[in-house]
C-alpha positions as CSV (number, residue, x, y, z in Angstrom):
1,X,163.2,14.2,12.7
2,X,160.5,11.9,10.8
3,X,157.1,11.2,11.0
4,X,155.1,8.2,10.2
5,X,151.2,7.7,9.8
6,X,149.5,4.8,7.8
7,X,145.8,2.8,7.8
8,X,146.9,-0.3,10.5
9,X,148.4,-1.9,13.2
10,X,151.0,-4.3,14.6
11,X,151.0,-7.1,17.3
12,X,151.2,-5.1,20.5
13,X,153.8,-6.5,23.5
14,X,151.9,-7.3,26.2
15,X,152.1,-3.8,28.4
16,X,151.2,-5.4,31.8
17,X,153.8,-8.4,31.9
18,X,157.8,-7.3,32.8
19,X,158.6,-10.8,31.9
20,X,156.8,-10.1,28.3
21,X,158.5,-6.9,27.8
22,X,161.8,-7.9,28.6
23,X,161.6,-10.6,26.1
24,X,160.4,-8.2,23.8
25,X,163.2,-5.9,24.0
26,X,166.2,-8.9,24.0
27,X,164.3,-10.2,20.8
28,X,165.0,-6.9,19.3
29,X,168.4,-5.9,21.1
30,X,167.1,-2.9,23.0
31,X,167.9,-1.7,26.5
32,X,166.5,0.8,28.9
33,X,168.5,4.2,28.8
34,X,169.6,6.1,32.1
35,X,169.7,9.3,30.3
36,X,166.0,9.0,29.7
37,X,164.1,8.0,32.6
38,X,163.1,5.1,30.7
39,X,160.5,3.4,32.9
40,X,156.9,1.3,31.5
41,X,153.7,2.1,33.3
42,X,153.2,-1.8,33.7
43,X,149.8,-1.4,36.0
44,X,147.1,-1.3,33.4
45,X,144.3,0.7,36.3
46,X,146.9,3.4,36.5
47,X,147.2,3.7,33.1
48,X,143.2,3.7,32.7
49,X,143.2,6.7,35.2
50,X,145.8,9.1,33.7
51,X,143.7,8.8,30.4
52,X,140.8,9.6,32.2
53,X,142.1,12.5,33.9
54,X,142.8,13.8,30.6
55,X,139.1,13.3,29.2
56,X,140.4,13.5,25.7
57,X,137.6,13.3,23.5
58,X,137.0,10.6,20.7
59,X,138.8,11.8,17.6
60,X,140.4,14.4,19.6
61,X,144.3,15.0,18.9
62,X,146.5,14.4,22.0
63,X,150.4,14.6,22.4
64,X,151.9,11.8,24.1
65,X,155.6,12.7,25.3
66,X,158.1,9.6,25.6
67,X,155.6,7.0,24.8
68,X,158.5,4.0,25.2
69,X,157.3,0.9,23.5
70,X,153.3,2.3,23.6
71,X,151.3,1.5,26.7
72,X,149.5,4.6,27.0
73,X,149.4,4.8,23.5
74,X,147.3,2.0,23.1
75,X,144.8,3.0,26.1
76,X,144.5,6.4,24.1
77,X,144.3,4.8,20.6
78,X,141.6,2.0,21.7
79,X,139.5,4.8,23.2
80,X,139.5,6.7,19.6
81,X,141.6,9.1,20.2
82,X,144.7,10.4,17.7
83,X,148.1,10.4,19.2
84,X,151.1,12.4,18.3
85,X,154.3,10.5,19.9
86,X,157.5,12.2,20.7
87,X,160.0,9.6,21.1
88,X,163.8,10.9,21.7
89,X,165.1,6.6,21.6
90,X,165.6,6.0,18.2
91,X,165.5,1.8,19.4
92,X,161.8,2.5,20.5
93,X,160.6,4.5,18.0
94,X,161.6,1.9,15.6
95,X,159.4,-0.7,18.3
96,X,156.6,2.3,17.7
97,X,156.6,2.0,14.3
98,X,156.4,-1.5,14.1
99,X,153.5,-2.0,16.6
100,X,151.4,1.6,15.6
101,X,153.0,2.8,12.3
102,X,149.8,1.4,10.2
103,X,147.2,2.4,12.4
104,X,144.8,5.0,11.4
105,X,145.1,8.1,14.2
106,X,148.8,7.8,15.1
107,X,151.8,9.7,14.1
108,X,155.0,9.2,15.3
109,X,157.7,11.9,15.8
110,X,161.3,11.0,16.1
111,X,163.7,13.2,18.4
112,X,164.2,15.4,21.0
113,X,160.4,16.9,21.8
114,X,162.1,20.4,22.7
115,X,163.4,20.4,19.0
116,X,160.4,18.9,17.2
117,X,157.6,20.7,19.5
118,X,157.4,24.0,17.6
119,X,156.9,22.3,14.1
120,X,154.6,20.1,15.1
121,X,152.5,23.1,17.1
122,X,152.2,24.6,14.1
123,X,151.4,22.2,12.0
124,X,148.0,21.0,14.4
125,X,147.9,22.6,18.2
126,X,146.9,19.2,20.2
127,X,143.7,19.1,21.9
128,X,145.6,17.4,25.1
129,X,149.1,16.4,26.1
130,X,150.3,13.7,28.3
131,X,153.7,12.4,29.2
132,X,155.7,10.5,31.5
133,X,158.3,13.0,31.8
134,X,162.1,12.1,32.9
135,X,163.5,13.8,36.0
136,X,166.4,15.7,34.8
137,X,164.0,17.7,31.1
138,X,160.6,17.7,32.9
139,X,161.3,21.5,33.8
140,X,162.5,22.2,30.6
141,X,159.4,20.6,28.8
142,X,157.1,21.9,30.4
143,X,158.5,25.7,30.2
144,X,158.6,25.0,26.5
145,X,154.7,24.0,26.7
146,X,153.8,26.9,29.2
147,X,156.0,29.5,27.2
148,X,155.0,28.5,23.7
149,X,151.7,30.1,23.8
150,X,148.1,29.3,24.6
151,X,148.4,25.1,26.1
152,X,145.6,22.8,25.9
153,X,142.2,22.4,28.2
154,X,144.3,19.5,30.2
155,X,147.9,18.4,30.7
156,X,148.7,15.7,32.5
157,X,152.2,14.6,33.3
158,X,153.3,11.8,35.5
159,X,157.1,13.3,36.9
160,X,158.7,12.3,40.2
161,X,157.3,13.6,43.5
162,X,159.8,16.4,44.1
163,X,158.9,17.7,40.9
164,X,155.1,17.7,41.6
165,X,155.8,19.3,44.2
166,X,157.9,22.3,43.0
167,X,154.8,22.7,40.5
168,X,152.2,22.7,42.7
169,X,154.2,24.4,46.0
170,X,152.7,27.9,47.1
171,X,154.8,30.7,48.7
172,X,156.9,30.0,51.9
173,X,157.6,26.8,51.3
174,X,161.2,25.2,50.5
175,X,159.7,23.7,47.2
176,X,158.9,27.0,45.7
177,X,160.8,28.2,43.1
178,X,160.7,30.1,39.7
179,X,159.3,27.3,38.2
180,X,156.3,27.1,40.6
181,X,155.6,30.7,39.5
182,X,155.8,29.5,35.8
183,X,153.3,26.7,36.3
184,X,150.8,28.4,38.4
185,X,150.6,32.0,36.8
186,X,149.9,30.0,34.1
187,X,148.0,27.1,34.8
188,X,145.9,25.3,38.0
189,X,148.0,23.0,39.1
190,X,146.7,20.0,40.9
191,X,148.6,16.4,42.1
192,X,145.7,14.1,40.9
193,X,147.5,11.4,42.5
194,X,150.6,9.3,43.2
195,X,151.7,6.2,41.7
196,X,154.0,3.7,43.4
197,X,157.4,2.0,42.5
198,X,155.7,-1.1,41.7
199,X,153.9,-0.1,38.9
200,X,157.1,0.6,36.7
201,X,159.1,-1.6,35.1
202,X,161.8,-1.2,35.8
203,X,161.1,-0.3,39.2
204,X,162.4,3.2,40.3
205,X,163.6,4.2,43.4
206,X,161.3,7.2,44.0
207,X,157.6,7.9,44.4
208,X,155.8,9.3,40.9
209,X,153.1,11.5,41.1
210,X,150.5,12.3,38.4
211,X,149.8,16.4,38.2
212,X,146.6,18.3,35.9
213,X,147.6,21.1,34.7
214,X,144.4,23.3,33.7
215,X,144.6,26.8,32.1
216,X,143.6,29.8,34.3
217,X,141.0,31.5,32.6
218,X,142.4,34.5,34.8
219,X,146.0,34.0,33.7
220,X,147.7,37.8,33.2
221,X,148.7,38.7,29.2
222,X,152.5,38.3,31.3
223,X,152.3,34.8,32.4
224,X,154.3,32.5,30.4
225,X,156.1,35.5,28.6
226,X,160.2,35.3,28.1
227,X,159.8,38.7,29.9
228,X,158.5,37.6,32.9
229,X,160.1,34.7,33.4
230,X,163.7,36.1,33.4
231,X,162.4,38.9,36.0
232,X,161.2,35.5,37.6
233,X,164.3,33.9,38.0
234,X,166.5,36.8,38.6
235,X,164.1,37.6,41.6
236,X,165.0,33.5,42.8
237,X,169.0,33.8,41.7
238,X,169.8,33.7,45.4
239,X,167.3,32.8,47.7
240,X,169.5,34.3,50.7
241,X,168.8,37.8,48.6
242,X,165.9,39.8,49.4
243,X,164.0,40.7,46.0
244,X,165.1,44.3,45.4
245,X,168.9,43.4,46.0
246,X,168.5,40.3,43.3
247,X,167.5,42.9,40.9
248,X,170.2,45.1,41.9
249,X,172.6,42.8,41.4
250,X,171.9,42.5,37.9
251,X,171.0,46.1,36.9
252,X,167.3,45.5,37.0
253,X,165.9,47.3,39.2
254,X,165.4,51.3,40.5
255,X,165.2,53.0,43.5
256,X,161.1,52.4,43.6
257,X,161.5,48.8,44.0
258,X,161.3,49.0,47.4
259,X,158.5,51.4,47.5
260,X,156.6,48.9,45.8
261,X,157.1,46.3,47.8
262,X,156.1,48.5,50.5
263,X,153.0,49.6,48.4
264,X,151.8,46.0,48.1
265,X,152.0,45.3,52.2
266,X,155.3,44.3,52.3
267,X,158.1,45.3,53.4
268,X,161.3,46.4,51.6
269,X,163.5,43.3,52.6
270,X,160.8,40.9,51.3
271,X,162.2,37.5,49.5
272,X,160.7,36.1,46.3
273,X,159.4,33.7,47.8
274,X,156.9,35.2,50.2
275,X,155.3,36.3,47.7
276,X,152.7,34.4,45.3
277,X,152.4,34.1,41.8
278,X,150.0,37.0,41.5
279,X,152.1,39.1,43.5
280,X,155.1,38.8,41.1
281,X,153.2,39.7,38.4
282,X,151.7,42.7,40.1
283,X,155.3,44.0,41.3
284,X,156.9,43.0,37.8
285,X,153.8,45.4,36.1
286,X,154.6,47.8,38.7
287,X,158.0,48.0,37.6
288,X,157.1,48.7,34.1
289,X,157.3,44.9,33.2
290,X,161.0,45.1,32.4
291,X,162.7,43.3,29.9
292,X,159.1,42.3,28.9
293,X,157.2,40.7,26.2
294,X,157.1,37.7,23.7
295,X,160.4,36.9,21.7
């Protein structure tokens, strides 16, 4: 991993023309990777309404994850704000450093974010993150966020419907998972809006959807623990198990389960995913909060 800062700028591509950016990339003998959802934001409004959402703060420091060749970066950077890319393609973060390595406020950091996250959260814990997040890491980026201790004010993440979904799903539903739990026992979770196949370049063949994520100033000391996420998942292993027999299953849970349940209204065959993310937290205290805490 490297980083690179410095007092100005380079000639930007122009963000809002396919045409100019595939030029750009042929003159410089780079291609669009599968592996990362590469896409460009190429609609200029959208990309004046994600920054908005995030109300990032003149001289405020905001992560941006999977930049690409800059478009957001330069709405953030024009409105005074300090960016800290994570770029995984080492093709565009040479592009990044060309364009943005000499302008005062940005940084760039080269490799996988769920390898360079922790040093750069302790280094300076951002103000704001933001990301266009591909479809097969989002969950994992976003555990790492949610997981890795107190998050920013406001996240905002543009990830493909489904996934908006998942995050923002409540209890009965088919798109509620462990995940959902993650997201919303730590954070409000809210699908600002969605964003069409025609505003990427390339276009993709699914519908995006931009999603806030606020922290709850009620959030439980549990929420986003190691702890409580394994009981989370073990209680979703198999959805066709109730609760009580998924913790069976794997040693982890007593003959009280059931009486819990049945303490908290409901009844001893209940399924995870009747219950909210409040619920799980109450039956994972009432349990003793196994396999709990921080590590």
């Amino acid at each position: 991993m490297s980083t690179t800062t410095g007092p100005g700028a380079g000639s930007r591509p122009n963000y809002d023309s396919p045409r100019d950016l595939a030029a750009y990339l042929e003159a410089r003998g780079l291609g669009m990777r599968k592996r990362y959802g590469q896409n460009f934001l190429v609609n200029p409004d959208v990309r004046r309404r994600i920054a908005d959402l995030a109300e990032a703060e003149s001289g405020s420091l905001v992560w941006e994850i999977g930049p690409g060749l800059g478009a957001m970066t330069s709405e953030l950077l024009d409105r005074g704000v300090r960016v800290e890319a994570f770029e995984i393609d080492p093709g565009f973060s040479g592009a990044l450093r060309e364009i943005y390595g000499g302008q005062a406020g940005f940084r760039l950091r080269e490799g996988d974010f769920l390898r360079t996250r922790a040093s750069a959260w302790e280094e300076a814990r951002p103000d704001r993150i933001l990301g266009n997040l591909p479809y097969n890491s989002a969950a994992a980026m976003l555990a790492a966020i949610l997981e890795g201790g107190t998050p920013p004010e406001r996240m905002v993440f543009t990830v493909q419907k489904e996934a908006a979904r998942r995050m923002a799903s409540g209890p009965g539903t088919k798109e509620y998972a462990s995940f959902t739990v993650l997201c919303r026992s730590v954070c409000d979770v809210r699908i600002a809006f969605d964003i069409g196949s025609s505003s990427f370049w390339p276009a993709p063949r699914v519908t995006s959807s931009v999603v806030l994520l606020t922290p709850r100033a009620d959030a439980a000391p549990e929420a986003g623990t190691p702890g409580f996420t394994r009981f989370v998942r073990s209680l979703f292993s198999s959805r066709r198990k109730t609760a009580v027999n998924n913790l069976r299953a794997l040693g982890r849970s007593g003959p009280e389960a059931a009486d819990i349940l049945r303490g908290m209204g409901f009844p001893a065959d209940a399924r995870a995913e009747s219950m909210s993310p409040d619920e799980l937290l109450a039956f994972y205290r009432a349990l003793g909060g196994p396999d709990s805490g921080r590590d």
